[in-house]
N, C-alpha and C positions, 0 to 999 in steps of 0.2 A: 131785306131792308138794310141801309146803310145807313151809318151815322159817321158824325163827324167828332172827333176826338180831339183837342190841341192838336197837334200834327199830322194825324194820320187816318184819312178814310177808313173805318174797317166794318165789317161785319157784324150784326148780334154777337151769332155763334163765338166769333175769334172774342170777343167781348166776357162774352160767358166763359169760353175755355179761360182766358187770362186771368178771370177774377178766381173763378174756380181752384186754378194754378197758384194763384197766388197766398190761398186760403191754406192751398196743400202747405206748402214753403212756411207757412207761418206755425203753425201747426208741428210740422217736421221740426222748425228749428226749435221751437219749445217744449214737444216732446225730448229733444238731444239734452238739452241742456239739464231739466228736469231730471234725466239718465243719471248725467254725468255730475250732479250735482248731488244725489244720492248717494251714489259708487263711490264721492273721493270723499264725502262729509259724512255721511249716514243720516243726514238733511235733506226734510223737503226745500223747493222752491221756495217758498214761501220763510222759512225759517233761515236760509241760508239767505235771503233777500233782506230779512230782519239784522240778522248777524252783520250784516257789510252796511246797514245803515247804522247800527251803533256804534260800530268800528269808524266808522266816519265823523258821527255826529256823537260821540257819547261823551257822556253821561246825558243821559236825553231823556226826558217826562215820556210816557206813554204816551199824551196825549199828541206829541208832539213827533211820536214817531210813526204813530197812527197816518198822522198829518204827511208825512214822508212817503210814506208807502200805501195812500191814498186809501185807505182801508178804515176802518168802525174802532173805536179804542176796545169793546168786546171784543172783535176778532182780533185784535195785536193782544187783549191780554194773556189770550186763550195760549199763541202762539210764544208769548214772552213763558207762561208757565211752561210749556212743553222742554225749551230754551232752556229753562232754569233747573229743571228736574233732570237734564242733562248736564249740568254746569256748565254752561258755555257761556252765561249772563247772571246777575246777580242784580237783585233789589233794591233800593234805599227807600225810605220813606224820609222826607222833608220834614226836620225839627221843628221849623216855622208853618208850616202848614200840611199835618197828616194826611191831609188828599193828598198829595202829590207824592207821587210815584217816581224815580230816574231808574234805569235801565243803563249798564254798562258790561262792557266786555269780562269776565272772569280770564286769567292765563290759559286756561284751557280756550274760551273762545278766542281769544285775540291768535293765538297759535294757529288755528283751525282757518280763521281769515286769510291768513300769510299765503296757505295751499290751496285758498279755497276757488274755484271757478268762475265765473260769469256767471250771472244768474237772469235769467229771459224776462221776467220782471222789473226787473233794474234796468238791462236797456230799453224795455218798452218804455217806460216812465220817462227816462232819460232822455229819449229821442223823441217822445210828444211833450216834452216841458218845450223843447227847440223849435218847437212849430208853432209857427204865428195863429192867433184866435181865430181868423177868417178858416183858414182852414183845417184846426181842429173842428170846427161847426160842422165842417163837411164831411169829415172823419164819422164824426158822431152819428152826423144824419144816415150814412153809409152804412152803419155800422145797426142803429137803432134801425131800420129797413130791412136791414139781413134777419136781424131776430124776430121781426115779426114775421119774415114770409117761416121763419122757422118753428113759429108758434110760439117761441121761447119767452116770451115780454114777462110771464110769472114765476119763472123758475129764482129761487135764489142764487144770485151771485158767487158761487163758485169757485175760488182760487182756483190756478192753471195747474192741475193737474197734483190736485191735493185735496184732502178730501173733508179742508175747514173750508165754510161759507161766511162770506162777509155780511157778517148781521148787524143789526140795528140799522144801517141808512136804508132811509127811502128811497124807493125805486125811481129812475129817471121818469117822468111821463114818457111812456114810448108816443110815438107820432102817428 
């Protein structure tokens, strides 16, 4: 069978190998950087994605960085404690209002930032803020399709190759 693609006639098969390939490549470079973001930090993914958000935006509310790093303020707390027990980050509580939590860099983290690597989370985010809604939709739907032929629609949410789960939000309705 043939189908027709934007430009180029091709085959299921060449179809399936491409995505397949492309799945690999995705995978590969997040596994690398994941690596390497270990070996030069002693930082997961995830923490070292943390660390370069408040290095950016800090002194920054939890809730607000949650917000950044598209994740559950549960899972950013969890991640902010692991951060702080390492001193790389440090606390404030809000004199005007004790809810409020800020999150900023300690010299120890801000130093660590300076050497620290790319993180695969940050350009994913980075590079799907830059893409227009029409086809995010289509991402999504691509995406929400893959895991259901995978069976996966139940599994918790996972961080890439860390082994916190982003809890509290609701599951997308898969399709």
């Amino acid at each position: 069978m043939r189908m027709k693609t934007g430009f180029a006639t091709v085959s299921e098969n060449e179809l399936i190998a491409a995505i397949t390939d492309d799945l690999r490549r995705v995978f590969q470079v997040v596994n690398e950087h994941s690596k390497r973001a270990m070996r030069e930090t002693g930082l997961t993914g995830p923490q070292l994605w943390a660390i370069k958000v408040v290095a950016g935006h800090g002194p920054i509310r939890i809730s607000d960085l949650a917000r950044r790093l598209y994740l559950h303020n549960a899972t950013v707390v969890g991640i902010v404690d692991r951060l702080e027990a390492q001193g790389m980050v440090a606390r404030t509580r809000s004199t005007e209002d004790r809810r409020v939590v800020t999150v900023a860099l300690t010299d120890k983290g801000r130093e660590l930032v300076t050497r620290a690597p790319e993180v695969a989370q940050g350009l994913l985010v980075g590079g799907l803020e830059n893409i227009p809604p029409e086809k995010l939709q289509t991402i999504s739907e691509g995406l929400k399709l893959l895991v259901r032929i995978l069976g996966a629609q139940n599994l918790p949410p996972q961080l890439i190759l860390s082994p916190e789960v982003n809890t509290g939000r609701r599951s997308r309705k898969q399709a």
